[in-house]
Every structure is written in structure tokens, then in C-alpha cells.
C-alpha positions in Angstrom: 174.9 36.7 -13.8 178.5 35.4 -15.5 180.7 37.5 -16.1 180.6 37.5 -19.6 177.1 38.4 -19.2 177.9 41.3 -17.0 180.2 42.2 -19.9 178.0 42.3 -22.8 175.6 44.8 -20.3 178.2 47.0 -19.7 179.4 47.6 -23.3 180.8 50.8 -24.5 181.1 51.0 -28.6 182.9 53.8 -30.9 181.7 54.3 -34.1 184.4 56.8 -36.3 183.6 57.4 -40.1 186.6 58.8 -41.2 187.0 60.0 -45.5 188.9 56.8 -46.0 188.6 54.3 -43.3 185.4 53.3 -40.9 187.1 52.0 -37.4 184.5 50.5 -34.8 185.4 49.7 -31.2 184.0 47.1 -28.0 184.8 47.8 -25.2 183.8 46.6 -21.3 183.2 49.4 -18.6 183.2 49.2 -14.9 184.0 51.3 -12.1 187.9 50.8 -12.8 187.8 52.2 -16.2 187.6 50.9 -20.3 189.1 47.4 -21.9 189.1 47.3 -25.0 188.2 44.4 -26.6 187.7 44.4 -30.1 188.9 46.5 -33.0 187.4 46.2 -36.5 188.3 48.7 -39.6 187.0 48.9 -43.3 187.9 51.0 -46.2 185.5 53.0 -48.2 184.9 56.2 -50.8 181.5 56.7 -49.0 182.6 59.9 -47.1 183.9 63.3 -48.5 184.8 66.5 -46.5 182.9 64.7 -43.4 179.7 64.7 -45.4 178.6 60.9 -46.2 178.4 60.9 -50.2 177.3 57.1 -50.8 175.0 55.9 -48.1 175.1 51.9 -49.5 179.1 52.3 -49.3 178.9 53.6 -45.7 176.5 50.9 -44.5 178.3 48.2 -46.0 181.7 49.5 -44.6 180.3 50.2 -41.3 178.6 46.3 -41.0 182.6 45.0 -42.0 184.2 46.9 -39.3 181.2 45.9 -36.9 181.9 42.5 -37.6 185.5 42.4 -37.1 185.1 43.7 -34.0 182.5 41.7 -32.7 184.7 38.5 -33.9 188.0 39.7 -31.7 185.4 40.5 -28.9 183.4 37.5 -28.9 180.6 40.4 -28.0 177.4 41.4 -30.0 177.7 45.1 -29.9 174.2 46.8 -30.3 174.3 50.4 -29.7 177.3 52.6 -30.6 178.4 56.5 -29.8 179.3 57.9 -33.2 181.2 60.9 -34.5 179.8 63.5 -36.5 182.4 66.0 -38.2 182.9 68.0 -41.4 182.7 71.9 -42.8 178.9 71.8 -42.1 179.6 72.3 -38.4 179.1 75.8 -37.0 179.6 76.6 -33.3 178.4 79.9 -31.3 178.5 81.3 -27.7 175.5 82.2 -25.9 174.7 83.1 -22.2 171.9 82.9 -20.0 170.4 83.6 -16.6 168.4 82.7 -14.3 167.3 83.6 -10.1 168.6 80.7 -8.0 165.6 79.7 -6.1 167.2 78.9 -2.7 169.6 81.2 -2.1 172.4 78.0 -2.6 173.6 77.5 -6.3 172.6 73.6 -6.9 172.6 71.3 -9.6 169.0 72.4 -10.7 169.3 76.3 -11.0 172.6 75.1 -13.4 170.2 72.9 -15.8 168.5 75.9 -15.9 170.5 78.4 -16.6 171.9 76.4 -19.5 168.5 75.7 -20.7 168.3 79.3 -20.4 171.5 80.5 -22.3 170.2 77.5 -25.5 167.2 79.4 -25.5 167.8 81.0 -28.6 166.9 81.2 -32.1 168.3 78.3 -34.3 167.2 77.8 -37.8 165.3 74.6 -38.9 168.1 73.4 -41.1 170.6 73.2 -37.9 170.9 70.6 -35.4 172.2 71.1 -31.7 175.2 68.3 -31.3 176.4 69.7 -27.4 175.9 72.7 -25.6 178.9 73.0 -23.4 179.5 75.3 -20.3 182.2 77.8 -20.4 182.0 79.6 -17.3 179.4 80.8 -14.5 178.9 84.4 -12.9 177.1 84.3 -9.4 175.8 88.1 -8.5 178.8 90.0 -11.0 181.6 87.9 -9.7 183.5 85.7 -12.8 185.0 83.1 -14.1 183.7 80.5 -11.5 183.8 77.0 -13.2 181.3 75.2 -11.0 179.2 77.4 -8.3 177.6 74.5 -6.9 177.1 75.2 -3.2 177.8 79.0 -3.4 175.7 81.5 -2.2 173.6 84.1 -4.5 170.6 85.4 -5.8 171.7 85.9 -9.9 173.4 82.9 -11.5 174.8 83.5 -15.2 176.2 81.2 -18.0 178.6 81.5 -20.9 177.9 78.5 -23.0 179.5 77.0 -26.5 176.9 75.8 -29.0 177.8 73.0 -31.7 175.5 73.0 -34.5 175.3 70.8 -37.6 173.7 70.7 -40.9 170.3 68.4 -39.9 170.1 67.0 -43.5 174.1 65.9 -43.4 173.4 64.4 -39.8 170.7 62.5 -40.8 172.4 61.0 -43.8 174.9 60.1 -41.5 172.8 58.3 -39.0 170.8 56.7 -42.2 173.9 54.7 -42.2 174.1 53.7 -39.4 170.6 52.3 -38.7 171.0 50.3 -41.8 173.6 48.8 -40.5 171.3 47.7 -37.6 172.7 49.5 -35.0 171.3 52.2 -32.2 172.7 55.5 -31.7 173.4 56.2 -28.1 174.3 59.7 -28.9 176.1 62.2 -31.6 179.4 63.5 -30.7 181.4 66.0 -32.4 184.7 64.6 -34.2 187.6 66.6 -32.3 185.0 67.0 -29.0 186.1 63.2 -28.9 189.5 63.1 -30.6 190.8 65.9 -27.7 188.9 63.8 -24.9 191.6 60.5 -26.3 194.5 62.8 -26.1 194.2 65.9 -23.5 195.4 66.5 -20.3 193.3 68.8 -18.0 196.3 70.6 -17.4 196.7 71.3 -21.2 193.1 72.1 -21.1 193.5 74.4 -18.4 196.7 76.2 -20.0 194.9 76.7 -23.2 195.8 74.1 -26.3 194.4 73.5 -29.6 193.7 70.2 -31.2 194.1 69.4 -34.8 192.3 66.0 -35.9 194.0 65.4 -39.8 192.1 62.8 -41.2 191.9 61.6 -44.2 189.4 64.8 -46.2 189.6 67.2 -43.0 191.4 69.3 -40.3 189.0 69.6 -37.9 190.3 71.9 -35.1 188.9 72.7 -31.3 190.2 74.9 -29.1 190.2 74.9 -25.2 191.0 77.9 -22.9 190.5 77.8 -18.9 189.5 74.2 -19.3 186.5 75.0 -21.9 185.7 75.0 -25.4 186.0 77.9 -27.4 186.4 77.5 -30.8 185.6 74.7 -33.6 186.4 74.7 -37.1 187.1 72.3 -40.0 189.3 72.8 -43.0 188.4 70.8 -45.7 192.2 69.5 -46.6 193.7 66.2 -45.2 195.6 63.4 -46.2 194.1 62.7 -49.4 195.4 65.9 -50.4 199.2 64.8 -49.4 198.6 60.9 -51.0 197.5 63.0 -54.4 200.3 65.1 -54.7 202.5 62.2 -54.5 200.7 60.3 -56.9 201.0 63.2 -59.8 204.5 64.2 -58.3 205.8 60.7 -58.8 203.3 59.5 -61.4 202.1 56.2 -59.2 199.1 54.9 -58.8 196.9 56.3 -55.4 197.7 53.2 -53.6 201.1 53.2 -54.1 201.3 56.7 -53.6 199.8 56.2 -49.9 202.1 53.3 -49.2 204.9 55.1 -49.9 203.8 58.6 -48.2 203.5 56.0 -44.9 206.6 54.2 -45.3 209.0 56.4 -46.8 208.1 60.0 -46.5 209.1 63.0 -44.4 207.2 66.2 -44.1 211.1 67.8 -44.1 213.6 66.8 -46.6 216.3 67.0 -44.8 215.5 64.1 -42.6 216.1 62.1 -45.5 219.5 61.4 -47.1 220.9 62.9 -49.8 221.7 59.5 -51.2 218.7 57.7 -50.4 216.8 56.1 -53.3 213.0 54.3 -53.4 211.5 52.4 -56.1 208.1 53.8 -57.4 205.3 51.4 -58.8 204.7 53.3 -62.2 200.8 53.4 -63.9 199.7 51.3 -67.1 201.7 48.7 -66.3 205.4 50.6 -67.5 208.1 49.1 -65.3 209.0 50.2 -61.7 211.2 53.1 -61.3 213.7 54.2 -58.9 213.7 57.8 -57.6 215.4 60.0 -54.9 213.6 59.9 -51.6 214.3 63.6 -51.4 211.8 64.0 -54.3 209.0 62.1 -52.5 209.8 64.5 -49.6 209.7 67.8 -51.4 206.1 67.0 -52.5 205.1 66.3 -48.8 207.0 69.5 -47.5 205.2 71.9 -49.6 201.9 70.2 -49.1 202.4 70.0 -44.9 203.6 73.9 -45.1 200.2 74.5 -46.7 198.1 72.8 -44.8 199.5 74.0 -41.5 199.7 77.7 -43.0 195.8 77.1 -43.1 195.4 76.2 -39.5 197.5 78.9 -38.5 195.3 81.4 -40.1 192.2 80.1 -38.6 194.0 80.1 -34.9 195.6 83.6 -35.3 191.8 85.0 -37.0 190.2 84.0 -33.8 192.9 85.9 -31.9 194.2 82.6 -30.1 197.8 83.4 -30.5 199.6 83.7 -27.4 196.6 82.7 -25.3 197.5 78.9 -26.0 199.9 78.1 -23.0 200.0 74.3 -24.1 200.8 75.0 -27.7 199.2 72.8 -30.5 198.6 68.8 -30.5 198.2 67.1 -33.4 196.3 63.6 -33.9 194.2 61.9 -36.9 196.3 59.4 -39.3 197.8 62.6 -41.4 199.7 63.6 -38.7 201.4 60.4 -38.4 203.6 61.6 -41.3 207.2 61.8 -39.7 208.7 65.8 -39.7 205.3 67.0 -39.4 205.3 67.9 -35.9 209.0 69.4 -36.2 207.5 71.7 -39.2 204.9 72.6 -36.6 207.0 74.1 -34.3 208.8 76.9 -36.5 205.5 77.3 -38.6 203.3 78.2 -35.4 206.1 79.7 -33.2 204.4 77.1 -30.2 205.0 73.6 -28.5 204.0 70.9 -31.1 203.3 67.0 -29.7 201.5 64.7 -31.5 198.7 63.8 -29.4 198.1 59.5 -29.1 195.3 58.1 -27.1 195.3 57.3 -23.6 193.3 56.9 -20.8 192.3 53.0 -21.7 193.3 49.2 -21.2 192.6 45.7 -22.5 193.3 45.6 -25.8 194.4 49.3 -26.3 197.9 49.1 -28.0 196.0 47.9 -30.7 194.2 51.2 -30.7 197.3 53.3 -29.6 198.0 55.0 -33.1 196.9 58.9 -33.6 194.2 57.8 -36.2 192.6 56.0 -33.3 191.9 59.1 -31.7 188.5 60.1 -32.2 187.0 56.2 -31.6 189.1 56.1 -29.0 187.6 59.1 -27.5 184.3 57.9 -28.2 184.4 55.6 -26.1 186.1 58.4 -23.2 182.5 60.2 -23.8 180.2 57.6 -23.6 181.7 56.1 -20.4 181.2 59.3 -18.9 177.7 59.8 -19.3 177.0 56.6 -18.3 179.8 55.9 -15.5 176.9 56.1 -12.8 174.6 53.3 -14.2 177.8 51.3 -14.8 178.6 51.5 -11.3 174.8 51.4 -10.0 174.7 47.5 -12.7 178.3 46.8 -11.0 176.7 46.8 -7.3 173.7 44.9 -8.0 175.8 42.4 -9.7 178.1 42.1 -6.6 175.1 41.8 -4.6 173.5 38.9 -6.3 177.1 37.1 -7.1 177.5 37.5 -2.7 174.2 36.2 -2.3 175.3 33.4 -5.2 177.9 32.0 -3.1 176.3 32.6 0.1 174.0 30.1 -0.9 176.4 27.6 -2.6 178.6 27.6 1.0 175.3 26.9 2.5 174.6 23.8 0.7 177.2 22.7 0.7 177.5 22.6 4.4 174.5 20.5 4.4 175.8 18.5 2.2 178.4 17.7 4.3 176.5 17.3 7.6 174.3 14.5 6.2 
């Protein structure tokens, strides 16, 4: 088998619909890690709030990006992991238990009791997208994270559901069969955006994630190195790209140029004497205004929208539990100031959170509003790491045996 072969059977593709942009990702997996390959993006108005609006839009935007990244790759990609976010996503805890049938906790009696703590009532309209493990209890003790190989009669889970609207999903996946692709699995938005830009130590401390994309802040939450809280709040960059097109009366795509290239979250990062020309609408001649004007609009939209977030944070009694304070990825939060107006608004460390964690072609991904597709990929290689490495074997095996051969013939070759 070459080893451009070998590549195209261990592909690994991210599949992000974002409000405003669809980004799709190639990349090769083996037992040393991801490299990326290909990158391909499209814009569209097929998505709002997370919830696909225009199905023909989608597909068509989705088969653009596919394409673009299946040119820079040289690859066919065929199956893709693919991101499911919006406000139709609720999220629960449930527990379970279960008797461990050897005495020894093993990887069995925890399938069960997970099975056992999902065993619950979920109306018809929902769809389970992860159940994830919080913590175990093994006969009343707590707060072990993995009893594998401990001793007990009683094992109990805590467990974090992720549900979504079936209908929404659906729609969503509509999409992306048109578009002649298989689904290797849903994953939720900021599930993968925090897998692209956590630590475990962060993780561990306790640290929340907020994803700003272009219709949504989706937030999750991680304490003790689990998942503990979802949300979505249906504001984003649009929101800060419309305020400066009314605030400066320009046109929506000059407005988002300009928010990218000029603005600051804080206006005092800009000078007092600074200037920018503004395209103006109906054709009227360009305009020059103060930068500090295009900055006001941003500030009063950023303290908003992190207000928001901090409401949802200090409702679900987080404050103070968070040792790692607050990342922030997605393209909104590329706006310069916003992490600095993080800081005093939430009273906590503020980073903004770019992926990691990948090679080949990843500068090319290395922006926050890579995060999620980025992260996609981080899940997918994860649950399938072991037949990457079991198809990375067998192909050493056969290669050996390849050259084994050729040396032998050779040395014929050169006896007669």
C-alpha cells in the first residue's frame, strides 16, 4: 500500500456550519498525531441562531468548502465529524447504578452503569448528541474519576446529558447528505471548540469556554475535569457587524471589514486623533469619520454581550468555582479589547483560546474561528485512534514484507 494510499484510509474530516461561514477540514491520522492538509471555507445566509434556515444554501456552501479542501489536499474526503450547535440544545445530569459483577470495577460494569444513568425518560422530539461521565462512587466513597480496577460491590455514576431538537438535527444532517457525504458522528459545537483550545489542567481547575460565532455564544463549562454546564445565547458577531452598519450608516460588508480591520471593543485603545474612511450606501461618496466612533459602537455592544454570559455563569452558581477563569474562541472574539473588557466585566483570568494540539498544515487553521473544526477533528481522532494504530501496524507489516521480498530478488538477481 503507498503512502498516499495509507493516507486517504486514515482520513480525519471536520465539518463546522457556522451563521456566516461553512469551514471543512482533511486531515491524515497516525499514531503520532493530526496533519492537516486541506482547508476549504464558503460563505452563506443558510444558518441562523445555529438552526439551518435554507437547506439548498447549506448544501451548496458545504460542497464549495468540500471542494477547496479536497483541491489543497489532493484527497477525496468521504465521511466527515460535524458540529451541531444552537439554542435548541438542552443538557441535564442524570446518575445511575449498577452491582459490579466481579468484585473488580472493569470496563464492562462502567458501560453499564452509564447505560444505566441514560436510562431515563427523554421525549420523542429530543435527540441524545453525548452522554458524558462526570464522576463515579464505588460503595459511598466519591469523586473517583475512573474506578477501573478498584474493588466493590455498588458502582454509581453522575453523567451530563446533551440533547437536541431531532427535527433541527435532522435538517442539519439533510445537508449534509446532499452534499454527498457520511456522517461519522454528531458532536456538540463548544464540546469540540474546548477540545481545540483546553488544557487538562484548565479543565481540572474549572474554566468556561465561550465559542462567539457569527449568530451564537455557545458556552460549556468544565469543573474537576468534566462537563457541567451548556448553554447558547443567541447573540454573536452579526449583532456587532449591524451596529456598525446603522452606527456608521455603511453597507454590511463594509461594516464587517471595518469591525475586523479597524475596531476595538475599548475606545481607548484607539487614538484620539485617529480617522477611517467609511464606504457610504446608495452610492453617496465615502466619508471620513473618527475611529473612536466605530469603537463606541463595538464597546457598548461587547459590554452587552459579555453582561449576558456573565448572567448565565453567575445563575448556575459558577462564580468562584472557575480556577482557570474564562477562554474565549469563535471569530467574534477575535475583535481586539475584547478579552481586556473581559477581565474587569467577569472579575476572572480572560485568554482567548486558539487551537492547538495539530500539525501539517495547521497555521493555516490557527485562528480562533478555527476552533470548533479544529476540534472536530481532536474528537474524531480519539474515537478512532485505536483502528488508526491497528491499519498503521498492518501497513508496516506488509511494507516489511514489501521490501523483504524486493532485497530477495534482488539478490538473485545479482547471483545469476
Amino acid at each position: 500500500m503507498s503512502t498516499h494510499n495509507m493516507k486517504a484510509q486514515n482520513l480525519i474530516c471536520g465539518l463546522d456550519i457556522g451563521t456566516t461561514k461553512v469551514a471543512f477540514v482533511i486531515a491524515s491520522a497516525s499514531s503520532n498525531g493530526l496533519e492537516i492538509l486541506g482547508l476549504g471555507q464558503a460563505t452563506h445566509m443558510g444558518v441562523r441562531h445555529g438552526v439551518v434556515v435554507n437547506i439548498e444554501a447549506t448544501t451548496e456552501a458545504i460542497k464549495k468548502a468540500r471542494e477547496e479542501a479536497e483541491l489543497m489536499s489532493g484527497l477525496r474526503a468521504e465521511k466527515v465529524w460535524f458540529s451541531v450547535g444552537g439554542t435548541h440544545i438542552q443538557s441535564f445530569d442524570s446518575n445511575g447504578m449498577v452491582a459490579v459483577r466481579n468484585r473488580e470495577v472493569t470496563k464492562e460494569d462502567i458501560e453499564r452503569v452509564v447505560e444505566a444513568a441514560k436510562a431515563i425518560a427523554i421525549p420523542s422530539d429530543r435527540q441524545v448528541l453525548h452522554v458524558l461521565p462526570k464522576d463515579f462512587k464505588l460503595d459511598g466513597q466519591e469523586g473517583i474519576a475512573d474506578p477501573r480496577g478498584m474493588s466493590g460491590v455498588r458502582l454509581e455514576a453522575s453523567v451530563h446529558i446533551i440533547t437536541g431538537n431531532r427535527a433541527i438535527i435532522q435538517n442539519a444532517v439533510r445537508c449534509v447528505e446532499r452534499a454527498n457525504l457520511e456522517i461519522s458522528g454528531l458532536v456538540l459545537t463548544q464540546l469540540a471548540s474546548s477540545l481545540a483550545v483546553l488544557s487538562s489542567d484548565e479543565k481540572n481547575l474549572g474554566v468556561s469556554v465561550i465559542d462567539i460565532g457569527g449568530g451564537t455564544c455557545e458556552i460549556i463549562t468544565y469543573l474537576r475535569n468534566s462537563v457541567t454546564h451548556t448553554a447558547c445565547i443567541p447573540v454573536g458577531g452579526n449583532n456587532f457587524t449591524h451596529d456598525v452598519a446603522l452606527g456608521l450608516r455603511t453597507t454590511q460588508i463594509n461594516a464587517e471589514a471595518i469591525k475586523h480591520k479597524e475596531g476595538y471593543a475599548l475606545p481607548d485603545m484607539a487614538g484620539d486623533d485617529e480617522s477611517i474612511e467609511v464606504e457610504s450606501v446608495g452610492g453617496r461618496s465615502p466619508r471620513t469619520v473618527a475611529r473612536s466612533s466605530l469603537c463606541r459602537v463595538l464597546e457598548a455592544r461587547a459590554e452587552e454581550t459579555l453582561k449576558l454570559i456573565q448572567k448565565e455563569i453567575e445563575n448556575k452558581g459558577f462564580v468562584g468555582k472557575l480556577g482557570s477563569g474564562i477562554v474565549i474562541t469563535g471569530g467574534g472574539a477575535e475583535l481586539r479589547g475584547l478579552v481586556e473588557m473581559g477581565d474587569f466585566i467577569f472579575d476572572m483570568p480572560v485568554r482567548l483560546g486558539l487551537p492547538v494540539r495539530a500539525g501539517g498544515l495547521a497555521d493555516i487553521v490557527g485562528g480562533a474561528s478555527f476552533s470548533t473544526v479544529v476540534g472536530l477533528l481532536n474528537y474524531g481522532y480519539e474515537k478512532e485512534r485505536h483502528e488508526i494504530i491497528e491499519r498503521e501496524g498492518s501497513f508496516d507489516v506488509s511494507a516489511r514484507v514489501s521490501d523483504f521480498g524486493r532485497r530477495l530478488k534482488d539478490f538473485f538477481a545479482r547471483a545469476l
